[in-house]
C-alpha positions in Angstrom: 7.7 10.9 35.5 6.8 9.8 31.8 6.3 6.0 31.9 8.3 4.0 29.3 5.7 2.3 26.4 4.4 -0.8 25.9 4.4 -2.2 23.0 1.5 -1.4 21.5 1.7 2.1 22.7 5.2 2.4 20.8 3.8 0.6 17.3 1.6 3.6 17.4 3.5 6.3 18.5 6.3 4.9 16.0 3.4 4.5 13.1 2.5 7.9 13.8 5.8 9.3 13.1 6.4 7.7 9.9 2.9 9.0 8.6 3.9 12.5 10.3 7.2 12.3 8.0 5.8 11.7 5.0 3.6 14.5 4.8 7.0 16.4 5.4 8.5 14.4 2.4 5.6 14.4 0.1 5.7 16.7 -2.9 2.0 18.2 -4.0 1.0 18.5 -7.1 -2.5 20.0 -6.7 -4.6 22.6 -4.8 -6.1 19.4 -2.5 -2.7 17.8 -2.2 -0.9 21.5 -1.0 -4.1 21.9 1.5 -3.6 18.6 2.9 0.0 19.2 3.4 -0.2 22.3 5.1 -3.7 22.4 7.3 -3.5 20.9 10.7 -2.0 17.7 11.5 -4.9 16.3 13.4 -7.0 17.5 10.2 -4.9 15.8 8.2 -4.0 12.4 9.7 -5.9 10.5 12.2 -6.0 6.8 13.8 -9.0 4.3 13.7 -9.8 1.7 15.6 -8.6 -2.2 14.5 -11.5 -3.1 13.2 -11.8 -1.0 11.1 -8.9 -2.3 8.8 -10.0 -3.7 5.4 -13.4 -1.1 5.8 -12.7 2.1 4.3 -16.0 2.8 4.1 -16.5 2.8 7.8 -13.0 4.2 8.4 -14.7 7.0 6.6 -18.1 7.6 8.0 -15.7 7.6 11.6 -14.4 10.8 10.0 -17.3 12.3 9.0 -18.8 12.9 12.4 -16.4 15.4 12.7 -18.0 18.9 11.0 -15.8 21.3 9.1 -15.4 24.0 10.8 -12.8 27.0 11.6 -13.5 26.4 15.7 -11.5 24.2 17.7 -12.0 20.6 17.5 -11.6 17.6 14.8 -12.6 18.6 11.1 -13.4 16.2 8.2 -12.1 18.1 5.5 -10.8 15.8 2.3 -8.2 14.7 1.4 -7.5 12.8 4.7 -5.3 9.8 5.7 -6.5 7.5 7.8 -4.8 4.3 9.3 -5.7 1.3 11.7 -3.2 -1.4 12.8 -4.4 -5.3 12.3 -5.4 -6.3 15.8 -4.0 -10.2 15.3 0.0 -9.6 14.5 1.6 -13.0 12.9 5.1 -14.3 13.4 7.0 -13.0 10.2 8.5 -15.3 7.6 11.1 -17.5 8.9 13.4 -16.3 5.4 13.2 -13.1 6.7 13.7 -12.6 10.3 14.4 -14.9 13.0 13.9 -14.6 16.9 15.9 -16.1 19.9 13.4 -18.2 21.7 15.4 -19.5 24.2 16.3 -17.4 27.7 19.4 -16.5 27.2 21.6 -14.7 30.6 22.9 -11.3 29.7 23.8 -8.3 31.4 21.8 -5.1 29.8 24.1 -2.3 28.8 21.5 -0.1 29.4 20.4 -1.2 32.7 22.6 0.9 35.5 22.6 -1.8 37.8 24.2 -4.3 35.4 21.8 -7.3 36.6 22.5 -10.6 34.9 19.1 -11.2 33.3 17.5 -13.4 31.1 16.6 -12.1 27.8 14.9 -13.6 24.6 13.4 -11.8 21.0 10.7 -13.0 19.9 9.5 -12.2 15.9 6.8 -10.4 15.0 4.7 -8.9 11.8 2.3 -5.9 12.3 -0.1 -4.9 9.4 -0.7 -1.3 9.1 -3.3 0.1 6.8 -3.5 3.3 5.2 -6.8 4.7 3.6 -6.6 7.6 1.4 -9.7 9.7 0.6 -9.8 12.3 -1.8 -12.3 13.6 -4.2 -9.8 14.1 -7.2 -8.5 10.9 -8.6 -4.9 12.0 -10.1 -4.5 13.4 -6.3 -5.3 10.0 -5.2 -3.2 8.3 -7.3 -0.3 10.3 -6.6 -0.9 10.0 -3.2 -0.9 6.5 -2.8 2.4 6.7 -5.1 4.2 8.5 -3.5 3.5 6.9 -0.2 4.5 3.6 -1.5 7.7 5.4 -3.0 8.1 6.9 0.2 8.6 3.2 2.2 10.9 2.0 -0.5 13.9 4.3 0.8 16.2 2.3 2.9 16.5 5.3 5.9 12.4 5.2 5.7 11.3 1.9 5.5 13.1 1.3 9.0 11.0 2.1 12.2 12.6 1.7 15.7 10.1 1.3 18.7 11.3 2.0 22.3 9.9 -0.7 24.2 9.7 -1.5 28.4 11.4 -4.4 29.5 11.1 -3.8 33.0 12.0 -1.3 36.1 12.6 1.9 34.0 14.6 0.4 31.6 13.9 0.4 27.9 15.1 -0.9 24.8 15.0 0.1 21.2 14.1 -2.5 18.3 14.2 -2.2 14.9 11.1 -3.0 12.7 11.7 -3.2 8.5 8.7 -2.5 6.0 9.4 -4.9 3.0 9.3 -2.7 0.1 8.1 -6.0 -2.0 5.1 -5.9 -0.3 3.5 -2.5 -1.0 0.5 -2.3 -3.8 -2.0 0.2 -3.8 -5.6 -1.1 -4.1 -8.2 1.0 -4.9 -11.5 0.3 -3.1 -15.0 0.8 -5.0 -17.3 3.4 -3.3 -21.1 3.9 -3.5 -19.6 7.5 -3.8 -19.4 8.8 -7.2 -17.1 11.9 -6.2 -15.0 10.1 -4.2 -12.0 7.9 -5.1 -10.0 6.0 -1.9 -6.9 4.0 -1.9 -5.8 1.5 0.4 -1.9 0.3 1.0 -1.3 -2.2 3.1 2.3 -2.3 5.1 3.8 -5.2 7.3 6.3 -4.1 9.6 8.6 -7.0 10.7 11.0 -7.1 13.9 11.7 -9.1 16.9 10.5 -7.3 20.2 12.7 -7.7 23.5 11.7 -10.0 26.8 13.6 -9.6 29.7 12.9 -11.3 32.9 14.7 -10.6 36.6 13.4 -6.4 36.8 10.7 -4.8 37.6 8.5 -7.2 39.7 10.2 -10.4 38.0 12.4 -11.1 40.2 11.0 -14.3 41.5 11.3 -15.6 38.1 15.1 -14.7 37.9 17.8 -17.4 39.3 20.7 -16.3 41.4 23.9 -17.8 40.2 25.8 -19.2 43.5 28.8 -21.1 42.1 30.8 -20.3 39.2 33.5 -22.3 37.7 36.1 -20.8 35.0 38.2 -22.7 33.5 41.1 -21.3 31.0 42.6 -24.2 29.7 45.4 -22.4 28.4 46.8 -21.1 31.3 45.7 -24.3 33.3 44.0 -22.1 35.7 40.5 -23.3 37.3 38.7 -20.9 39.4 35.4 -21.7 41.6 33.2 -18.4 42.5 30.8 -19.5 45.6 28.2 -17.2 46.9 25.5 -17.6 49.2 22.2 -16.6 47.9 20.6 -15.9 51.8 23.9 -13.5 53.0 25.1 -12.4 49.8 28.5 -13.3 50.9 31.2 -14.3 48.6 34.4 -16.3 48.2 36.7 -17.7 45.3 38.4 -20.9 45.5 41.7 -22.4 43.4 40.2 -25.5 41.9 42.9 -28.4 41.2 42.0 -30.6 37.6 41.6 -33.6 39.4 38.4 -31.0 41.3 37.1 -29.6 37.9 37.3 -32.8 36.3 34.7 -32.4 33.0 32.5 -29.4 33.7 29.9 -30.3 31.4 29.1 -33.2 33.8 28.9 -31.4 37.0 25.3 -30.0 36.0 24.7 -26.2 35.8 24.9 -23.7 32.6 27.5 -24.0 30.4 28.7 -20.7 28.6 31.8 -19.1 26.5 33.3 -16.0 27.6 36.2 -14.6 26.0 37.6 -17.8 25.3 36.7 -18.8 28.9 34.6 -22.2 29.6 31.9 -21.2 32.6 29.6 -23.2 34.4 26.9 -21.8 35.9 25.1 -23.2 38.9 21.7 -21.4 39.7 19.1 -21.6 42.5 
């Protein structure tokens, strides 16, 4: 059985497809360009580790351990994209995207079970750095172009990362590349020959919390008396339950019972017009 990924695991596997779909999308212009395109992926594209980001010059001596070569294994033919993630993410800018800090109860549409759970989002900003590496400069330049051209289209610039939030159950969220933020910066090189380009992209979301699956259920409160009051109909209705038995009962509350609900403690919430308090344990 394929375990769901973690977070990290799905900013890379997400990452990787968007670098994976731009060699797809990317019209070459030169010999280099059209032999980058169409040699192996794994020749083509490869990850590096986080701190490597802002050193293209170590990115590429990484790279170059590999030896050219027809046999199997890694090669370090040029040109060749490399990329490494930031390894300290920072919350995004509050103008752009907001989070829900506070637990909020919900039921999961996803989750078969239909558990009332607790659920937050919480904002985030990834950096993502590209290195390009060529030893022709107008294929560099186009490159780097094209790739930034690339992240400006509104179906591209959007990433979706399938997330676990507990017991099996995952959940998609949607990360947005600000196309205002992509410049290509070209990094000087004891290398004559050699001309390298860097784009840096910031990938801003919220990622999912849940608690109450998946080995958190001691965190996750048991609702054992609900009230509902419709005011319209003048109908008051107590739900009881008993957390130990799981027995329950509903009982016709009179007004002079329900009096004001917001002051007979619990967890006040809307539904469908309806006023519920919710009493936990």
């Amino acid at each position: 059985m394929t375990m769901p990924l973690s977070v990290r695991e799905a900013f890379q596997k997400s990452w990787g497809n968007v670098l994976k779909d731009f060699r797809e999308w990317l019209l070459p212009d030169t010999a280099d360009l059209i032999h980058w395109k169409t040699r192996p992926l794994k020749e083509a594209i490869a990850a590096c580790p986080s701190r490597m980001v802002d050193d293209a010059e170590v990115m590429l001596s990484e790279w170059r351990k590999n030896q050219n070569s027809n046999d199997t294994g890694m090669t370090s033919f040029l040109p060749v994209m490399l990329t490494a993630f930031d390894s300290v993410p920072s919350p995004p800018d509050a103008s752009s995207i907001r989070g829900v800090p506070d637990w909020m109860p919900v039921i999961l549409p996803q989750d078969p079970q239909k558990r009332m759970v607790r659920m937050r989002t919480i904002p985030i900003a990834v950096r993502a750095q590209i290195a390009i590496f060529t030893d022709n400069p107008h294929s560099a330049l186009m490159f780097a172009s094209q790739f930034c051209a690339y992240l400006t289209s509104e179906t591209k610039r959007v990433m979706t990362l399938t997330v676990n939030v507990g017991d099996g159950i995952t959940d998609d969220c949607e990360f947005v590349v600000l196309d205002n933020s992509l410049y290509p910066s070209k990094v000087s090189s004891e290398a004559k020959n050699l001309t390298i380009f860097t784009v840096d992209v910031t990938l801003n979301g919220v990622i999912t919390q849940v608690i109450g699956l998946d080995g958190a259920e001691n965190m996750q409160k048991v609702v054992i008396e609900a009230d509902i009051s419709d005011t319209e109909n003048n109908s008051y209705v107590r739900w009881v339950a008993d957390s130990v038995t799981g027995e329950t009962w509903l009982q016709r509350l009179t007004t002079d019972q329900v009096l004001l609900l917001e002051n007979n403690g619990g967890e006040l919430l809307l539904l469908n017009g309806k006023l519920l308090r919710l009493v936990s344990e």
